[in-house]
C-alpha positions as CSV (number, residue, x, y, z in Angstrom):
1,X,-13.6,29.7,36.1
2,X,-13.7,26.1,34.8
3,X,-13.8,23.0,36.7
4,X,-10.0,22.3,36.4
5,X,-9.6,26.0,37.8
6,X,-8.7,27.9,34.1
7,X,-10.3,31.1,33.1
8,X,-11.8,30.8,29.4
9,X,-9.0,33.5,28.7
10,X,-6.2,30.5,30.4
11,X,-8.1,28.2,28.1
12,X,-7.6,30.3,24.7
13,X,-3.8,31.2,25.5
14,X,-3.0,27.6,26.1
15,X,-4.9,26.4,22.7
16,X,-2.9,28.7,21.0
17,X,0.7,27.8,22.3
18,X,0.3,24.3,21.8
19,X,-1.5,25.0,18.0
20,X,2.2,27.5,17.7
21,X,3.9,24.4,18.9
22,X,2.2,22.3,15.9
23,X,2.6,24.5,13.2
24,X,6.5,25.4,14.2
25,X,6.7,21.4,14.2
26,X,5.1,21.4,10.8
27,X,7.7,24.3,9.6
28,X,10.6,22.8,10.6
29,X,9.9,19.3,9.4
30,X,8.8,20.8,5.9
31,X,11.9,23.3,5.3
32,X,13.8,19.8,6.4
33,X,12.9,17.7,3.3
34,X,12.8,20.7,1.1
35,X,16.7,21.7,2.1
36,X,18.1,18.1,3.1
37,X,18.3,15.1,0.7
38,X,18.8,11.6,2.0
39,X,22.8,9.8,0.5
40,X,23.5,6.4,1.1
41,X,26.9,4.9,2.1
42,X,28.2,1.5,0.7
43,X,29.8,-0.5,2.2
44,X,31.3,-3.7,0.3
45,X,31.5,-6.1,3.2
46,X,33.7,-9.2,0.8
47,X,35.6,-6.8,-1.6
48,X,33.8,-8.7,-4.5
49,X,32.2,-5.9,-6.2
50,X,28.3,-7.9,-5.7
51,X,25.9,-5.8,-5.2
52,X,23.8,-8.1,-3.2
53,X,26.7,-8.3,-0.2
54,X,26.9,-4.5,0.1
55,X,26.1,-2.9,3.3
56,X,23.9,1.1,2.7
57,X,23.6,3.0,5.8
58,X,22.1,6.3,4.6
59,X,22.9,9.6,6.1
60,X,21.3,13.4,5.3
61,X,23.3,15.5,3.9
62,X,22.9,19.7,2.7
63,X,20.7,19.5,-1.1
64,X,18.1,21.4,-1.9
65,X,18.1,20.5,-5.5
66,X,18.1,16.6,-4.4
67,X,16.3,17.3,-1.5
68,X,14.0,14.8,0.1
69,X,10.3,15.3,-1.5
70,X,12.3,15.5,-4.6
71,X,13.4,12.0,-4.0
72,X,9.8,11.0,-2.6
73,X,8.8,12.4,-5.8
74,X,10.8,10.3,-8.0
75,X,10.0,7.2,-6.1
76,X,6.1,7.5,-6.5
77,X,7.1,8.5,-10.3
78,X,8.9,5.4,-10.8
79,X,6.2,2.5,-8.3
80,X,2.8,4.7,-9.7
81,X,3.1,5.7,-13.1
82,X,3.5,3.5,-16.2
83,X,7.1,3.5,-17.4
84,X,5.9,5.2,-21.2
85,X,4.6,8.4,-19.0
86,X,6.9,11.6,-18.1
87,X,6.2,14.0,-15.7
88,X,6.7,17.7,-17.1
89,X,6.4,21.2,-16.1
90,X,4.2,23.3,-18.6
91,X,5.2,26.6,-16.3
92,X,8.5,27.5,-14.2
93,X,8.2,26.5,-10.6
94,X,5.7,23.9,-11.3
95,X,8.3,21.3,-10.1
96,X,9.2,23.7,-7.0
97,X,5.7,24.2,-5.8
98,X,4.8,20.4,-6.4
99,X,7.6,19.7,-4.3
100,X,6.6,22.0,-1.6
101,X,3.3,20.3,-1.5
102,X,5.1,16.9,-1.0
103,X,6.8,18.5,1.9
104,X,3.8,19.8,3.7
105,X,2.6,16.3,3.3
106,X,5.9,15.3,5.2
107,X,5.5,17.7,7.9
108,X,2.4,16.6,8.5
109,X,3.2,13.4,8.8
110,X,6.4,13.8,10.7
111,X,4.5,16.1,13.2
112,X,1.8,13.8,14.2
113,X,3.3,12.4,17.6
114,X,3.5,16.2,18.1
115,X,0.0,16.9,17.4
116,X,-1.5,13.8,19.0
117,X,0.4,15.1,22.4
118,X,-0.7,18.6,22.2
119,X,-4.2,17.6,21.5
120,X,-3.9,14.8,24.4
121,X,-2.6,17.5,26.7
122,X,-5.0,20.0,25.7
123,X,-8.2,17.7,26.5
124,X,-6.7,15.3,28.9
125,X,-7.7,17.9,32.2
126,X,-11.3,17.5,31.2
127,X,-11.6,13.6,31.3
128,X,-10.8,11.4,33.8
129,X,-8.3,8.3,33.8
130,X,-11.1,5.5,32.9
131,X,-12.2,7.7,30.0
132,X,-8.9,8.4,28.9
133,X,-7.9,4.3,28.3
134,X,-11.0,4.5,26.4
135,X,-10.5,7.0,24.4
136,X,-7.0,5.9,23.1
137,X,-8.0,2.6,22.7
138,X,-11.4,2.6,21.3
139,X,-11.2,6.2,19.2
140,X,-8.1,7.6,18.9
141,X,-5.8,4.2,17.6
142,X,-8.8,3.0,15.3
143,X,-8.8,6.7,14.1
144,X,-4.7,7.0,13.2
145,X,-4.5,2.8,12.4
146,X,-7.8,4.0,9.5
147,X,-6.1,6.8,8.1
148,X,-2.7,5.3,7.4
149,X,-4.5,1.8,6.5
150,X,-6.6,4.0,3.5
151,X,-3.7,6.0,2.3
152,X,-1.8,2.4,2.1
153,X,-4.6,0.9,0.8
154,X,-4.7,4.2,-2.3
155,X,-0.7,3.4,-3.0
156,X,-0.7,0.5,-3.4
157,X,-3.6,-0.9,-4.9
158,X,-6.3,2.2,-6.3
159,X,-3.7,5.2,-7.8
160,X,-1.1,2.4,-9.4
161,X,-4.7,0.9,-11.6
162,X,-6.6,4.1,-12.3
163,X,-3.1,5.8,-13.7
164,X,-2.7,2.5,-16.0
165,X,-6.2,2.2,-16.9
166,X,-6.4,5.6,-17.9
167,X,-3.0,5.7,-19.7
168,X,-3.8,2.6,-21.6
169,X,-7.2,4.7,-22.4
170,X,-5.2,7.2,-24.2
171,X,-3.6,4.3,-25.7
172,X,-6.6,2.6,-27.1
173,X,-7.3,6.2,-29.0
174,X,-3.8,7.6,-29.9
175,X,-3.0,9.4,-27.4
176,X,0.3,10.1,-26.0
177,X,0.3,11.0,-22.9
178,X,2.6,13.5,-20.7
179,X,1.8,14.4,-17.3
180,X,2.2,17.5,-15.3
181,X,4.2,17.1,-12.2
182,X,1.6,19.5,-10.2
183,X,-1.5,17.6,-11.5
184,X,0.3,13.9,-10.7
185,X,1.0,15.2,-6.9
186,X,-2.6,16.7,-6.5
187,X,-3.4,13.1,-8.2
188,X,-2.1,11.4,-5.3
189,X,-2.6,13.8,-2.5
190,X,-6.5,14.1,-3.2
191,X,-6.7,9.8,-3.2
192,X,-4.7,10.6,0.2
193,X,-6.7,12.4,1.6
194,X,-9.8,11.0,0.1
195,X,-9.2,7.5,1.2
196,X,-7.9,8.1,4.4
197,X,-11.1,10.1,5.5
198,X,-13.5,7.2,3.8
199,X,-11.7,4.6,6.1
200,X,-12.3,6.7,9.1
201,X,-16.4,6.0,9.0
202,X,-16.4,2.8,11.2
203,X,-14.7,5.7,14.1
204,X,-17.3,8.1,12.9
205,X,-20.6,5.4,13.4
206,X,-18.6,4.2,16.8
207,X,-18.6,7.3,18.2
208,X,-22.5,8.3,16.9
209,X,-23.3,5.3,18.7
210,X,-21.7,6.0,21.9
211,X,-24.0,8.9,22.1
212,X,-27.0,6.8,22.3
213,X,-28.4,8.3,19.5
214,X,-28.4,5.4,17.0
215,X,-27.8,1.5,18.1
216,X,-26.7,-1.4,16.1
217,X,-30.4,-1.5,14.4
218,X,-30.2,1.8,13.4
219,X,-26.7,0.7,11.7
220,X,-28.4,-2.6,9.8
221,X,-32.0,-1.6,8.8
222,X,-30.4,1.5,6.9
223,X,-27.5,-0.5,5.3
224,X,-29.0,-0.3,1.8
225,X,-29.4,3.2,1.8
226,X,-26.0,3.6,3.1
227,X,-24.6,1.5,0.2
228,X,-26.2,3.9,-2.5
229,X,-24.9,6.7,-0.7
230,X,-22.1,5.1,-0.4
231,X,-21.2,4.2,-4.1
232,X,-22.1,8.2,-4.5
233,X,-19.5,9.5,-2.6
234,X,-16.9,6.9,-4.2
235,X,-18.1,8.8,-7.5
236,X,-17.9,12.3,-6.4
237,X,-14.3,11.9,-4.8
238,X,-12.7,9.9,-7.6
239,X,-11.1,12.1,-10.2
240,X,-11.9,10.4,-12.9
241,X,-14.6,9.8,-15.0
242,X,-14.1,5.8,-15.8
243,X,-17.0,4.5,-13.5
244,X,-14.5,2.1,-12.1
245,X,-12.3,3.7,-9.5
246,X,-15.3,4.8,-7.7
247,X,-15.7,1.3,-6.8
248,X,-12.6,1.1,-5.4
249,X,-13.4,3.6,-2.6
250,X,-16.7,2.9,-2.6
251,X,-16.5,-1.4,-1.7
252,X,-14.0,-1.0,0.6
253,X,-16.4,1.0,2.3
254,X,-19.2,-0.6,2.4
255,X,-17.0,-3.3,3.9
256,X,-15.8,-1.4,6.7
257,X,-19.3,-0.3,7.4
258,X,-19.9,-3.7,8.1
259,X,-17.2,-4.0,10.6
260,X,-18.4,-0.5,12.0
261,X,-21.8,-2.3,12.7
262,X,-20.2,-5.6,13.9
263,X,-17.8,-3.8,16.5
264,X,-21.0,-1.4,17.5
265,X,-23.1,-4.5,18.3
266,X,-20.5,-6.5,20.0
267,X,-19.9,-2.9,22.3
268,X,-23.4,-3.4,23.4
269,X,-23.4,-6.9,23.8
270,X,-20.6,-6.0,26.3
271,X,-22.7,-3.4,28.3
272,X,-25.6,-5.9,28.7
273,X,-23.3,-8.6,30.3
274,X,-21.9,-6.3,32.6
275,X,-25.1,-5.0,33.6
């Protein structure tokens, strides 16, 4: 038995109701935006026929052709590609699967207060109330707040430049360039995912330090070698070959490494006072 009175058997079934609980989440969110597409309603409030003093409430409605990550899909399209590049399908269902990627993304997203609370619920037993304040404080909002903040941080400012550099590339040389729909969602999904991991590494050095294994030293006498390795890893996760997105993952990072070591050595500063 363990110390909150569960068998290791009690332990496993539970795990797996509330991972049954995350996944159905994930289904149902994912068949939502591949089935439902988002309509707005106007409203024109003066009767004048301006656009600028309509009123649009939006509302879902039944559209699987229409459907939400279709619409998502359009509106990356139209804010991250140049306006001289299509999207195109070299094979049927290209469009359908890229779409069904999209949604995955969504029910990801969608089910994250649903994951967070399983997980909570699942771990919560073993730690007790001080521990849990720190936990959601000091780990688990810097954690969520990092992710989002790097897959902004990839729309808005990285995919948008390395898509225009490299279009204007093919430019430069003649080329005209067309893009497949399932290589432009992988495009986005991999900076995605890429940055939002790269911006979770001041969580990763707070929590190595909380072990005691490393201190703030530790952190600052190694900061060179961390910047090589650093620039590395922007290399090996950018998809391109240019030599210039990598800095774009790879500066942002050693930034934040700099606030990992400035929040670690302001954490121990704390402990000395108190004790």
């Amino acid at each position: 038995m363990s110390s909150s009175g569960m068998s290791i058997f009690e332990h496993i079934n539970e795990l797996r109701s509330r991972i049954l609980r995350i996944v159905i989440s994930m289904v149902i969110i994912t068949i939502f935006c591949m089935s439902i597409g988002i309509k707005p309603i106007i409203f024109d409030l003066d009767g004048d026929n301006n656009n600028a003093n309509n009123l649009k409430l939006y509302y879902p409605y039944p559209d699987p052709f229409g459907n939400i990550a279709l619409q998502l899909t359009k509106y990356m399209e139209s804010t991250l590609l140049p306006s001289e590049v299509k999207l195109i399908q070299t094979a049927p269902g290209q469009a359908f699967f890229a779409h069904v990627y999209v949604s995955l993304l969504l029910g990801v997203i969608g089910s994250m207060p649903i994951i967070i609370k399983e997980i909570y619920g699942f771990i919560s037993p073993a730690i007790g109330k001080h521990t849990k304040k720190i936990g959601v404080i000091n780990v688990f909002l810097p954690t969520v707040s990092l992710f989002i903040i790097g897959m902004a941080f990839s729309y808005v400012i990285v995919i948008p430049f390395t898509l225009d550099f490299l279009y204007n590339y093919g430019v430069a040389i003649g080329v005209e360039t067309f893009l497949n729909i399932n290589e432009f969602i992988s495009f986005v999904l991999q900076f995605f995912l890429g940055f939002g991991i790269a911006f979770e590494l001041p969580v990763v050095m707070y929590a190595v330090s909380l072990t005691g294994i490393v201190d703030s030293k530790f952190w600052r006498n190694n900061f060179r070698y961390a910047a090589i390795i650093l620039v590395i890893f922007g290399a090996l996760i950018t998809p391109d070959g240019s030599g210039i997105t990598m800095w774009f993952i790879a500066l942002p990072m050693i930034t934040i490494y700099l606030i990992g070591m400035l929040a670690i050595r302001r954490r121990e500063k704390k402990t000395l006072e108190i004790s």
